[in-house]
C-alpha positions as CSV (number, residue, x, y, z in Angstrom):
1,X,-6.0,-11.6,8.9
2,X,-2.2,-10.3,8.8
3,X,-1.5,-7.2,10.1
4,X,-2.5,-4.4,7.4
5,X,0.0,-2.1,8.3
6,X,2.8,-4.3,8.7
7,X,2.3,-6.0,5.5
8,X,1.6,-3.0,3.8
9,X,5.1,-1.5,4.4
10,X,6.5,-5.3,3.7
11,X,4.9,-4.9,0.4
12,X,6.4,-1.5,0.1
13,X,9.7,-2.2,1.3
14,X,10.5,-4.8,-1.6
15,X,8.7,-3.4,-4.5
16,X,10.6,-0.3,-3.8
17,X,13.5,-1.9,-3.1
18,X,14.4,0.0,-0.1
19,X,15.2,-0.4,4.0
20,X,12.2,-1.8,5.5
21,X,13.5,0.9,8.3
22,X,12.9,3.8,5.7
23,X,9.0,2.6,5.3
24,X,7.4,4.6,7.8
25,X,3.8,5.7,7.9
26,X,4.8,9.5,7.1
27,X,7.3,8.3,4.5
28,X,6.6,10.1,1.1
29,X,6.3,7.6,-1.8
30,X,7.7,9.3,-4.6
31,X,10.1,11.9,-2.6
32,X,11.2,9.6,0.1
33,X,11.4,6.1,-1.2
34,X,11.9,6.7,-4.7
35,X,8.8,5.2,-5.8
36,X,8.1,5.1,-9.6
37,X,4.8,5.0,-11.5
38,X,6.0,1.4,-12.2
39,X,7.0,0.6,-9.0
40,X,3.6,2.3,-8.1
41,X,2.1,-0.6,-10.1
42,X,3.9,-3.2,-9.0
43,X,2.9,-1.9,-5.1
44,X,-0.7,-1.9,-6.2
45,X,-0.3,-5.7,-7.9
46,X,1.3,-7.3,-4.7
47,X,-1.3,-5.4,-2.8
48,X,-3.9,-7.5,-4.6
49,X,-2.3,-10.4,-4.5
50,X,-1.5,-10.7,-1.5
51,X,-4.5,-8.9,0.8
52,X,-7.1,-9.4,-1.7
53,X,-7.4,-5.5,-2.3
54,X,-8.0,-3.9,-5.5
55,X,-7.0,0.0,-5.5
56,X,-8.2,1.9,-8.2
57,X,-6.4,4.0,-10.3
58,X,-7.6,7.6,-8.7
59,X,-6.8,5.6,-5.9
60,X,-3.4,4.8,-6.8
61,X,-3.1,8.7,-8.1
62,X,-4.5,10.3,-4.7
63,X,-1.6,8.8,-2.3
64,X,1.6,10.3,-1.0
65,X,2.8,8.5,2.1
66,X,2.7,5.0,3.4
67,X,0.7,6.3,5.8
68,X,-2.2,7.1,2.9
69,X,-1.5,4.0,1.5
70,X,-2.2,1.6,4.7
71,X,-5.5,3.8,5.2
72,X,-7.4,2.8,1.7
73,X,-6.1,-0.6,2.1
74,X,-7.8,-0.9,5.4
75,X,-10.7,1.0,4.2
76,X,-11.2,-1.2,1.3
77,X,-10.8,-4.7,3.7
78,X,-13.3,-3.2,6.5
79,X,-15.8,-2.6,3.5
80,X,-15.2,-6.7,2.4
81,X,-16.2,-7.6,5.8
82,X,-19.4,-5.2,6.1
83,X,-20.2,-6.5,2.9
84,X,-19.9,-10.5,3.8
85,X,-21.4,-9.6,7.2
């Protein structure tokens, strides 16, 4: 399994077409990096391609920072593995 955060704020980094140093965990979305409803979309997309998660779209709604962001996508994996468990 990759590391979450790390490909999280990859994913982040080139959907929002911004400094891989600017993606930090208590980066603001929207204020900090710019970040769209599209690009919003396109973050959520490349989230589920990639690590097989699946945000919804209160989900996708409800975060601000990167920080928030890397939380439901580990949320969401750890409740994968309880499930196949």
């Amino acid at each position: 399994m990759p590391d979450i955060p790390v490909a999280v704020r990859a994913l982040v980094a080139r959907e929002a077409r911004v400094s891989p140093d600017l993606v930090t965990d208590n980066a603001e979305m929207f204020a900090d990096l710019g970040v769209d409803h599209i690009a919003a979309i396109c973050i959520a997309i490349a989230i589920e391609d990639e690590l097989d998660v699946k945000l919804t779209d209160n989900e996708l709604e409800r975060f601000r920072t990167v920080g928030q962001l890397i939380g439901m996508v580990e949320a969401h994996l750890y409740a994968q593995q309880r499930e196949a468990a």
